[in-house]
N, CA, C and O atoms as CSV, one atom per row, in Angstrom:
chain,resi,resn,atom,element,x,y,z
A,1,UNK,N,N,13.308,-1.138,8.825
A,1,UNK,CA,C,12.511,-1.833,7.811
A,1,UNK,C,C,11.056,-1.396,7.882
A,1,UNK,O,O,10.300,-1.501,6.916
A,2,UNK,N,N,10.703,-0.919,9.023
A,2,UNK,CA,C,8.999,-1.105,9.233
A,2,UNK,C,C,9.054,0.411,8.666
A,2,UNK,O,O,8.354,0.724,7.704
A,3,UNK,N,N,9.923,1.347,9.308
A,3,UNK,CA,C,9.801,2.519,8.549
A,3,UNK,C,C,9.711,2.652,6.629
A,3,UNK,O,O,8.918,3.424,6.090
A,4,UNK,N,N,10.373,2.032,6.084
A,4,UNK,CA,C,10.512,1.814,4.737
A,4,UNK,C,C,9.354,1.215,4.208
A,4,UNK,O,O,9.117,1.498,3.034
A,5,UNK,N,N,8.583,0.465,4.775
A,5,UNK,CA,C,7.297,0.075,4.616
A,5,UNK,C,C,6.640,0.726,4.584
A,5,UNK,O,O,6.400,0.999,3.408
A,6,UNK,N,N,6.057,1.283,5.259
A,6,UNK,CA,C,5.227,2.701,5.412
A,6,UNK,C,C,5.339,3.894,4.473
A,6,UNK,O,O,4.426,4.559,3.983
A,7,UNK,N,N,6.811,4.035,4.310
A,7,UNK,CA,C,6.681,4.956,3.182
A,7,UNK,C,C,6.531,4.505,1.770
A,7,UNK,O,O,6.052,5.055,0.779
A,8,UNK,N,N,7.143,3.209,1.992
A,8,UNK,CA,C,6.608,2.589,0.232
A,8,UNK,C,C,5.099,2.754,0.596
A,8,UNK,O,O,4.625,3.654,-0.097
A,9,UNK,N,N,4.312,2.285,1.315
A,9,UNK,CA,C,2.935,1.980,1.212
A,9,UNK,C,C,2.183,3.411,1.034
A,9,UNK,O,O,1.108,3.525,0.444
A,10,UNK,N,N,3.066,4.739,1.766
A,10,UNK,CA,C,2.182,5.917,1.315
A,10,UNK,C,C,2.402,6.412,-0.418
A,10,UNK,O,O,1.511,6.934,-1.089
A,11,UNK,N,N,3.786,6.104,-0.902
A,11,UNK,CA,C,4.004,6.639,-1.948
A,11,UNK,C,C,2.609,5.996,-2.944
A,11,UNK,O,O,1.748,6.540,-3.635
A,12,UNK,N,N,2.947,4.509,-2.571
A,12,UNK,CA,C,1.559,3.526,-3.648
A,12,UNK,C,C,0.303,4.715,-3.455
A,12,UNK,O,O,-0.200,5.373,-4.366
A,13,UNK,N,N,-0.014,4.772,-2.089
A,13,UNK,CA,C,-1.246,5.390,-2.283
A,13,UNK,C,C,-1.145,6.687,-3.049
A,13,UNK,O,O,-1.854,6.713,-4.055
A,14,UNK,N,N,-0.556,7.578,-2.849
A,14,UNK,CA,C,0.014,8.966,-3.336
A,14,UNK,C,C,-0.031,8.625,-4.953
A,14,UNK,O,O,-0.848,9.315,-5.561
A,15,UNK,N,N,0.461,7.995,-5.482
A,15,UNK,CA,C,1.149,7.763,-7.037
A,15,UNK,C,C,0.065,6.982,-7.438
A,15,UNK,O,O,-0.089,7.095,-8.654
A,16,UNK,N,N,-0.971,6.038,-6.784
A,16,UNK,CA,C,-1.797,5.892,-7.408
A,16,UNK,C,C,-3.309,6.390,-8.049
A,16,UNK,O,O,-4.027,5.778,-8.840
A,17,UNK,N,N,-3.517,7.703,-7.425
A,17,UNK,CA,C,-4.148,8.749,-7.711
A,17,UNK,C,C,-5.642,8.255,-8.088
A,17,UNK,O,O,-6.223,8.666,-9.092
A,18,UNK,N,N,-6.219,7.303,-7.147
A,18,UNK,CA,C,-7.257,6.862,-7.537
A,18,UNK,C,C,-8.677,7.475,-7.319
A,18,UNK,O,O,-8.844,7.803,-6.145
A,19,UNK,N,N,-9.686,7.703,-8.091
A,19,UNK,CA,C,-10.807,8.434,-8.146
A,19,UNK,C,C,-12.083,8.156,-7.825
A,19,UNK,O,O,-13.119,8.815,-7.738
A,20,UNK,N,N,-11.683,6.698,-7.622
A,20,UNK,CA,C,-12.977,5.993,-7.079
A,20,UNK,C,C,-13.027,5.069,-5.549
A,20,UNK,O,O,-12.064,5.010,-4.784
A,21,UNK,N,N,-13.906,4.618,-5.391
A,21,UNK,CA,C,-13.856,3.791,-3.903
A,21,UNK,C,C,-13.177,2.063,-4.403
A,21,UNK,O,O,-12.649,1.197,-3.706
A,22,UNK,N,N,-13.433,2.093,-5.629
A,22,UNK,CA,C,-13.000,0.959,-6.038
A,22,UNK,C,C,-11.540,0.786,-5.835
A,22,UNK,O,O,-10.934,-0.233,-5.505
A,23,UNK,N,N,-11.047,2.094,-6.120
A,23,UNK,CA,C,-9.561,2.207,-6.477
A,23,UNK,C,C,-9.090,1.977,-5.507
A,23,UNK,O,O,-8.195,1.158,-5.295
A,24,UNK,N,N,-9.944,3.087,-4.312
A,24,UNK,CA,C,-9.255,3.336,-3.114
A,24,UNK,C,C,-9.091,1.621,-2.358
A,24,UNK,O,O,-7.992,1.172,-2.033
A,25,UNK,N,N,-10.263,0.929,-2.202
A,25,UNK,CA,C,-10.306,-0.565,-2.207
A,25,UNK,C,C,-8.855,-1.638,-2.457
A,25,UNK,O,O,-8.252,-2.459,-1.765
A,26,UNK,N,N,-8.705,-1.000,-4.069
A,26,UNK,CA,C,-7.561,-2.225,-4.473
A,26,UNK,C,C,-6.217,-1.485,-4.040
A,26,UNK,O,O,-5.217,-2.180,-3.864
A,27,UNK,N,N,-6.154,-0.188,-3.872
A,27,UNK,CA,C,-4.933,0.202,-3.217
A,27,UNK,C,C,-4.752,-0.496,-2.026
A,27,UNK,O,O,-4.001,-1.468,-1.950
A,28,UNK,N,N,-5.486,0.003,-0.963
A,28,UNK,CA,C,-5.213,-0.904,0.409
A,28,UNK,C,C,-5.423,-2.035,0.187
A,28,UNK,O,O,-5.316,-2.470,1.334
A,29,UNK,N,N,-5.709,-3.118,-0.584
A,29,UNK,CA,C,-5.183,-4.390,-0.845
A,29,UNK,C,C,-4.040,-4.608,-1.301
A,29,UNK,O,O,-3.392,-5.441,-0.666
A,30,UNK,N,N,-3.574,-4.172,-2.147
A,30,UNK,CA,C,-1.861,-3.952,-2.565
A,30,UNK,C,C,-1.217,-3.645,-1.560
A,30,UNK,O,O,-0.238,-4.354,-1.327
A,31,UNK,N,N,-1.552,-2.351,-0.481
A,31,UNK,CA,C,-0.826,-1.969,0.593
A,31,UNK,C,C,-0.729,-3.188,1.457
A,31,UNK,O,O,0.375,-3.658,1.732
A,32,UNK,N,N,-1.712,-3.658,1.844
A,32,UNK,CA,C,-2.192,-5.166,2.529
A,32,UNK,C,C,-1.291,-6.070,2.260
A,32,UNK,O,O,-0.879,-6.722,3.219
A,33,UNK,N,N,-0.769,-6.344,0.981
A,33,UNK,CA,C,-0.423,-7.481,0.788
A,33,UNK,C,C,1.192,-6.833,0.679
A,33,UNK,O,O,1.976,-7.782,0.679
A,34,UNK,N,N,1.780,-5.757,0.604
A,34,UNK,CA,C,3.056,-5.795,0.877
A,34,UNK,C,C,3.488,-5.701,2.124
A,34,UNK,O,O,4.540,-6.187,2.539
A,35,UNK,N,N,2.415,-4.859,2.979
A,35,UNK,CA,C,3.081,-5.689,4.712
A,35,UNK,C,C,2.688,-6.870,4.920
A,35,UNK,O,O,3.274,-7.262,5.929
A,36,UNK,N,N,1.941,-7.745,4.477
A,36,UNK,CA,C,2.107,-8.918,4.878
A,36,UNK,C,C,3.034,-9.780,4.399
A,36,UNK,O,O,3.310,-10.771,5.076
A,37,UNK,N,N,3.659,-9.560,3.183
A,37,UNK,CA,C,4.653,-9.902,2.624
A,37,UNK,C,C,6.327,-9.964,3.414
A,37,UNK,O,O,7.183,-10.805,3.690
A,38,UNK,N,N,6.038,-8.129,3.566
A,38,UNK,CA,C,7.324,-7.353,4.798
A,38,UNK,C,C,7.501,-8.675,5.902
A,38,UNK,O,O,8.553,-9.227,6.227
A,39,UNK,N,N,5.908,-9.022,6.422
A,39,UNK,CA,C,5.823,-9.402,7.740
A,39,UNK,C,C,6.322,-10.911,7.696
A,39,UNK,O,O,6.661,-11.515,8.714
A,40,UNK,N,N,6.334,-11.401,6.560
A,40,UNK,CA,C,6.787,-12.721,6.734
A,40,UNK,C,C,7.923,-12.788,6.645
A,40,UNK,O,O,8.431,-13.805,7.116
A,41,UNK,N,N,8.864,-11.722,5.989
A,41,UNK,CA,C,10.090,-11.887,5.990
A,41,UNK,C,C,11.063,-11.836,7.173
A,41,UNK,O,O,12.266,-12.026,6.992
């Protein structure tokens, strides 16, 4: 499971192709909030 996490969380970053610091910002909040999500399960 923790492996599958990780790669969902690189694809988000990868596929979200963001150009700014802003972006980069709300990505690792999205990333953030699906392992913590993972983690409660």
């Amino acid at each position: 499971m923790k492996t599958v996490s990780i790669i969902f969380i690189a694809s988000l970053l990868l596929l979200a192709g963001c150009n700014t610091v802003k972006g980069v910002g709300q990505d690792v909040q999205k990333a953030g909030s699906v392992l913590e999500n993972a983690a409660k399960k």
